[in-house]
FITINU-365359 format. One record per residue: residue number from 1; residue in one letter; x, y, z of N, C-alpha, C in turn. Coordinates in Angstrom, 1 decimal. Atoms other than C-alpha are relative to their C-alpha. Example, Ala and Ser with C-alpha at 12.3 -4.5 7.8 and 13.67 -1.06 7.14 Angstrom:
(1,a,(0.9,-1.2,0.0),(12.3,-4.5,7.8),(0.9,1.2,0.0))
(2,s,(-0.9,-1.1,0.0),(13.7,-1.1,7.1),(-0.8,1.1,0.8))
This chain:
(1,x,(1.4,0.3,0.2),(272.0,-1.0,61.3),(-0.2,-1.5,0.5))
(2,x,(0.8,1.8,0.0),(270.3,-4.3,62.9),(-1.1,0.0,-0.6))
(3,x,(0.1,0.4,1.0),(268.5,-6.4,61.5),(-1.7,-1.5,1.0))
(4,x,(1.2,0.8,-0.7),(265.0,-8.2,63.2),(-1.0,-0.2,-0.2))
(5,x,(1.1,0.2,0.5),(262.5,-10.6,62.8),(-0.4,-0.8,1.0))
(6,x,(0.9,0.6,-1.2),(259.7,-11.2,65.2),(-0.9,-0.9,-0.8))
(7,x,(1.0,1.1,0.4),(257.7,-14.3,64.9),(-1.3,-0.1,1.2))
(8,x,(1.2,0.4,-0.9),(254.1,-15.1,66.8),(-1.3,0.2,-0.5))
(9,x,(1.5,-0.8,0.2),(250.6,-13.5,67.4),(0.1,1.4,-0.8))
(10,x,(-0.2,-1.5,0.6),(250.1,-10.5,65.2),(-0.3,1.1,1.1))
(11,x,(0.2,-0.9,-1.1),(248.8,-8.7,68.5),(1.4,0.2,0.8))
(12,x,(-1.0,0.6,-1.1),(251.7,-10.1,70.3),(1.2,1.0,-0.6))
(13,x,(-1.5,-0.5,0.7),(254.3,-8.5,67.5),(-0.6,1.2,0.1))
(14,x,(0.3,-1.2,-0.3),(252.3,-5.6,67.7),(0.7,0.9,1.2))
(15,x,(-0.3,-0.6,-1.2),(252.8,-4.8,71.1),(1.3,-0.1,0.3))
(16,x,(-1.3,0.1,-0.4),(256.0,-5.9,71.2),(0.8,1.1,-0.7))
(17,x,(-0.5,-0.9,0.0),(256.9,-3.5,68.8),(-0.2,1.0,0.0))
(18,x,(0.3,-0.9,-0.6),(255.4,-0.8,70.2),(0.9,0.5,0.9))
(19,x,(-0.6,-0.1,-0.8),(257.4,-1.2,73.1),(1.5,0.2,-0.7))
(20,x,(-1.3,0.3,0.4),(260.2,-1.9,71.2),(0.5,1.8,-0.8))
(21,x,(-1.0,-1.6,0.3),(260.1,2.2,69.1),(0.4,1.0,1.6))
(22,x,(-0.5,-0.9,-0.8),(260.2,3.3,72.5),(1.6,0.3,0.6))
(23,x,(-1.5,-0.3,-0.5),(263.6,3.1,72.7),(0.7,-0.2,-1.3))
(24,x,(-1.2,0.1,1.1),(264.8,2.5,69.1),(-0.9,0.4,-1.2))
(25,x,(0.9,-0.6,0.8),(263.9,4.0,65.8),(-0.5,-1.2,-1.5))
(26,x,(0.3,1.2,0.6),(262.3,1.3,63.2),(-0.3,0.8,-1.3))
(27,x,(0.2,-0.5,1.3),(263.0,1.9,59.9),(-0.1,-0.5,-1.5))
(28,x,(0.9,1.1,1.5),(261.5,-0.8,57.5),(-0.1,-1.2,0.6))
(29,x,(0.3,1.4,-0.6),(259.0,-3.1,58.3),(-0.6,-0.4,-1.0))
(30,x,(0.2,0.3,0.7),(257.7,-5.7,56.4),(-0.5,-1.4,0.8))
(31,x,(1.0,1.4,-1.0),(254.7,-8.2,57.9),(-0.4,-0.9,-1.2))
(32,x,(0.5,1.3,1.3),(253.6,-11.4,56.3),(-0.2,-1.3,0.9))
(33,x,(0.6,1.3,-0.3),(252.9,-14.9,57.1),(1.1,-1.2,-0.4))
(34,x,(-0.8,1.6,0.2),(255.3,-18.3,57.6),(-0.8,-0.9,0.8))
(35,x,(0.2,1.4,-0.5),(254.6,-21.7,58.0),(0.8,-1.0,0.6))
(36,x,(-1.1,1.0,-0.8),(256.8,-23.8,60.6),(-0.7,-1.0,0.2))
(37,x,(0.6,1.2,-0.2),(255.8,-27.1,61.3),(-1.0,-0.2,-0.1))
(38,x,(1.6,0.4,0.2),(252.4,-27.2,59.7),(-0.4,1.1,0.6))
(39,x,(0.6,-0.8,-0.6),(251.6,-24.3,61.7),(-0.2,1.5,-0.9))
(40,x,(-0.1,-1.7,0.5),(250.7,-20.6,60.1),(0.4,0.9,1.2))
(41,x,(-0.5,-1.2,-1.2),(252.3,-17.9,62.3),(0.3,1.4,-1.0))
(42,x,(-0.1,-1.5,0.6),(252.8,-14.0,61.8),(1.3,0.5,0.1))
(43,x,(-0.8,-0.2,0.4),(255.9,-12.8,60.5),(0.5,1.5,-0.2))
(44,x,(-0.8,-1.2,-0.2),(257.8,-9.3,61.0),(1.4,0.5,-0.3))
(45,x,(-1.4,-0.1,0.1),(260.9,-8.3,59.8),(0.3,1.5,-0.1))
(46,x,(-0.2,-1.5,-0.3),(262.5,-4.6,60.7),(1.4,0.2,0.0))
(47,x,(-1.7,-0.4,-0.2),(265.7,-2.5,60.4),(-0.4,1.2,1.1))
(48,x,(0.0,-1.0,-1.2),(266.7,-1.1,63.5),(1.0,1.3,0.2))
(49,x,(-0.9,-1.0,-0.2),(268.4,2.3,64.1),(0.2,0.6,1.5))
(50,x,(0.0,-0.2,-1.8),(269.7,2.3,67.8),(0.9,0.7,-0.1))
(51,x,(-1.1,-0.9,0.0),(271.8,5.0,68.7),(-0.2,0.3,1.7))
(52,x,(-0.3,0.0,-1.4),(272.5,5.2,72.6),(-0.3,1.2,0.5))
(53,x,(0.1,-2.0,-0.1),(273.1,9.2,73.0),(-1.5,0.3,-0.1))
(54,x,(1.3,-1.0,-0.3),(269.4,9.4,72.4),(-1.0,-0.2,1.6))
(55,x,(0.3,0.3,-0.9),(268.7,7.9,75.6),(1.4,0.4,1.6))
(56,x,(-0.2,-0.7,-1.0),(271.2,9.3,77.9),(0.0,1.7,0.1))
(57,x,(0.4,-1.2,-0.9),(270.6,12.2,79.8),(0.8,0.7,1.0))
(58,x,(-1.1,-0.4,-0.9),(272.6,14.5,82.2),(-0.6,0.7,1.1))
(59,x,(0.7,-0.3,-1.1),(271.7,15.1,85.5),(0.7,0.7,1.0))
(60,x,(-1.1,-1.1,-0.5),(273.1,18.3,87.0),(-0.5,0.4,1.4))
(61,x,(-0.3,0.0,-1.3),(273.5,19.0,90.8),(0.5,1.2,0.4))
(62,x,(-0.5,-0.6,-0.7),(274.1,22.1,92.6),(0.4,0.4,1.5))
(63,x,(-0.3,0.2,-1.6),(276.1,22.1,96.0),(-0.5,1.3,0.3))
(64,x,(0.8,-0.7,-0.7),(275.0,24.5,98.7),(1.9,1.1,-0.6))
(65,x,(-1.0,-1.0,0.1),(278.9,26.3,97.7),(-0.2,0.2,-1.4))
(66,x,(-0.1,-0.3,1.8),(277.8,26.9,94.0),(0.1,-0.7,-1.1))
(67,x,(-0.7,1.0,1.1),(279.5,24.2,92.3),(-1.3,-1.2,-0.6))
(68,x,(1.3,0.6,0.6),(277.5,22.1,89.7),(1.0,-1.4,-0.4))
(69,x,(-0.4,1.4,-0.4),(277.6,18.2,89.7),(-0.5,-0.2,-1.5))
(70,x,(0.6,0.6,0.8),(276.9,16.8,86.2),(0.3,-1.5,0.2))
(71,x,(0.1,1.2,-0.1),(276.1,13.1,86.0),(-0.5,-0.7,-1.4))
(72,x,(0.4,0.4,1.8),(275.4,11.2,82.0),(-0.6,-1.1,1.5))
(73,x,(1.1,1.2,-0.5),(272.7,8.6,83.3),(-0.6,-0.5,-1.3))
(74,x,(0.9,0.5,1.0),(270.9,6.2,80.9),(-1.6,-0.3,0.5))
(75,x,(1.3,0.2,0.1),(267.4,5.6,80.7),(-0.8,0.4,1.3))
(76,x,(0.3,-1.1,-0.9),(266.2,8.4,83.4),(-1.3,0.1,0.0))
(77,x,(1.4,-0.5,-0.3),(263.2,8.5,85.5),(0.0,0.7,0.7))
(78,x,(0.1,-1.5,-1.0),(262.0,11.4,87.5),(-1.3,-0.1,0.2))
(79,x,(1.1,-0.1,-0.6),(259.6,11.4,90.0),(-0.1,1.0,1.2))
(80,x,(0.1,-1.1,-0.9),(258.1,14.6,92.0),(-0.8,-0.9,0.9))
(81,x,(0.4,0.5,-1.9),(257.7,13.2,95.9),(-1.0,1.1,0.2))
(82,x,(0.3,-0.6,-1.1),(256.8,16.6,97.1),(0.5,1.4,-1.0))
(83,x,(-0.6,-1.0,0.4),(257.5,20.3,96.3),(1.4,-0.5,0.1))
(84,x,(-1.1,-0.2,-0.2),(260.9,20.1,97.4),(0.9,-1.3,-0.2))
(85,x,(-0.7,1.2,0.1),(261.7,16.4,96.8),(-0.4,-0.7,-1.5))
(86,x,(-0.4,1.0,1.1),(262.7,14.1,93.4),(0.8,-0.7,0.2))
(87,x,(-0.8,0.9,0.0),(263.7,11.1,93.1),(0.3,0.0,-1.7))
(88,x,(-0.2,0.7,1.7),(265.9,9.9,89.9),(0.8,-1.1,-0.3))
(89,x,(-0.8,1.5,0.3),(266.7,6.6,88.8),(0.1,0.1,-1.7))
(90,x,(-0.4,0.2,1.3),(269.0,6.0,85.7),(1.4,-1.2,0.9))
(91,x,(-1.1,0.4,0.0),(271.9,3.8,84.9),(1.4,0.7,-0.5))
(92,x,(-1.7,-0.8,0.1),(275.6,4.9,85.1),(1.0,-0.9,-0.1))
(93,x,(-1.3,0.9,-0.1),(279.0,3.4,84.7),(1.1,0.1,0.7))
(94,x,(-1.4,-0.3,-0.5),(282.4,2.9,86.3),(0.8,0.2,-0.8))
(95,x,(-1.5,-0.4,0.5),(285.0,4.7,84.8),(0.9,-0.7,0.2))
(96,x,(-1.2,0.6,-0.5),(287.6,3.1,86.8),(-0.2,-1.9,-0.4))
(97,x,(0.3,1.3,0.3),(285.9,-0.8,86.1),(1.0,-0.2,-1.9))
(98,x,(-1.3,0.4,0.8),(288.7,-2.9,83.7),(-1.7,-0.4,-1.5))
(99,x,(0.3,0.1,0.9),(286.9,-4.0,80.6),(-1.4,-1.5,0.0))
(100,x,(0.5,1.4,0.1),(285.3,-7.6,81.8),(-1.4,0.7,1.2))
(101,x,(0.9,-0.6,-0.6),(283.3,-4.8,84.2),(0.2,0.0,1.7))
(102,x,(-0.1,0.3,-1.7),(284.8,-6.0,87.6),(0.8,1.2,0.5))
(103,x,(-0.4,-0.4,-0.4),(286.0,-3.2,89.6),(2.1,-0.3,0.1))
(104,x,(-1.7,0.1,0.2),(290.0,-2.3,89.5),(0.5,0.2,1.4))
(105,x,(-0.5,-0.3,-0.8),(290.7,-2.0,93.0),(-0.6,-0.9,1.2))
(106,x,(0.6,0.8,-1.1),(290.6,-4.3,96.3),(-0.9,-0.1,0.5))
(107,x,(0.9,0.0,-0.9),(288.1,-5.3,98.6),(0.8,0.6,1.2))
């Protein structure tokens, strides 16, 4: 469980955390009001429940010989060009990449 507290505009935390269940699930909030340097500002504090798996997706492929391609992608968009055409953009990883993320094999 994390552990976050937005400080600003109350519009501003609003929106922010709007944006913000779209990808994680918020499970105790608690608004209020602090004072930093003479100033009054708006005050937010949330527990967050991020879980990864709910955002990847698997993106299956069939060649013209039958065989099916799956692919795990994160955060997956899909857009119809055309009858016959989609594009889809996600993020993927290297398997073979060492741990610091740099590829394991020469240029």
């Amino acid at each position: 469980m994390l552990k976050l507290q937005v400080e600003g505009l109350s519009k501003q935390i609003q929106s922010f955390l709007y944006g913000l269940e779209q990808h994680v699930t918020l499970q105790h909030l608690e608004s209020g009001y602090q004072i930093k340097d003479g100033k009054v500002t708006s005050c937010t504090k949330c527990e967050i429940q991020y879980r990864l798996q709910d955002r990847v997706q698997t993106l299956e492929m069939v060649t013209l010989d039958g065989d099916t391609i799956k692919i795990p992608l994160l955060d997956v968009m899909c857009v119809q060009m055309d009858e016959h055409t989609q594009i889809v953009s996600g993020k993927s990883y290297d398997i073979f990449a060492n741990k610091k993320g740099h590829r394991t094999w020469p240029e």
